[in-house]
GULO-758646 format. One record per residue (C-alpha): residue in one letter; x, y, z negated; residue number from 1. Coordinates in Angstrom, 1 decimal. Layout:
# GULO-758646
a; X; Y; Z; NUM .
...
# end
This chain:
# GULO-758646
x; 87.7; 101.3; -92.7; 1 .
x; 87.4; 100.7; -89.3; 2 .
x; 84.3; 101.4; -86.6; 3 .
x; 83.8; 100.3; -83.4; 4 .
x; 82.7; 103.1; -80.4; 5 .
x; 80.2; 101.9; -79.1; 6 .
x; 80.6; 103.5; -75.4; 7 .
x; 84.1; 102.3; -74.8; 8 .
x; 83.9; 99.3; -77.4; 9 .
x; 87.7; 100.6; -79.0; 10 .
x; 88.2; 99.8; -82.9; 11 .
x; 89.4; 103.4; -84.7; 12 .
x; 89.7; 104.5; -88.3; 13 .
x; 86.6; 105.7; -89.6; 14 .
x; 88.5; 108.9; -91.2; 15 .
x; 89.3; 110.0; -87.5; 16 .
x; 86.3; 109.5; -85.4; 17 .
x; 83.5; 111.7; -83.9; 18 .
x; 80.3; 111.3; -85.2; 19 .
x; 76.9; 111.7; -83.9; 20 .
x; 73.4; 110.6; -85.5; 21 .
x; 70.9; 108.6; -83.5; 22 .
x; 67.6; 106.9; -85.3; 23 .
x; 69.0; 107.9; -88.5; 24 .
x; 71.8; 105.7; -87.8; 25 .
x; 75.2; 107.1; -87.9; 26 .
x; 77.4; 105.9; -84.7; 27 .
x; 81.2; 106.6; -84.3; 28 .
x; 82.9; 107.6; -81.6; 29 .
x; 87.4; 107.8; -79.9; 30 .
x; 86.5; 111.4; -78.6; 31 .
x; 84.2; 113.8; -77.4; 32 .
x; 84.0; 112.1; -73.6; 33 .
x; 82.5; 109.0; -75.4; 34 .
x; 80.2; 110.9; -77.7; 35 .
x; 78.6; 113.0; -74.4; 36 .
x; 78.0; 109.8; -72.5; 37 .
x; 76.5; 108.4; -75.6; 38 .
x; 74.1; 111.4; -76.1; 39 .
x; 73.2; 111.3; -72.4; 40 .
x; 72.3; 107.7; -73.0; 41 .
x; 71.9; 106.7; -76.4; 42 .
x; 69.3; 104.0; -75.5; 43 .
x; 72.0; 101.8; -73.3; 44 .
x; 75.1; 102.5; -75.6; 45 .
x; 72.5; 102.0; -79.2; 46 .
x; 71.6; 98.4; -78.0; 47 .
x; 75.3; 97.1; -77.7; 48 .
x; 76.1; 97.1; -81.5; 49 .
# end
């Protein structure tokens, strides 16, 4: 199955990806520079998808 990350917007394999939880939401993520930014920021990277 595949995810979308939703800092750099690149499709991956669900199997492969970092993962962080956010609202009880589960978000996915290429690598750890994405997942950072995203936990900086998770209001402006949540919106987007």
């Amino acid at each position: 199955m595949s995810v979308i990350d939703p800092v750099c917007g690149i499709e991956l394999d669900k199997e492969l990806a970092t993962t962080f939880e956010h609202n009880n939401r589960l978000f996915y993520f290429c690598c750890e520079g994405c997942k950072k930014l995203f936990e900086k920021k998770p209001k402006k990277y949540s919106k987007i998808w």
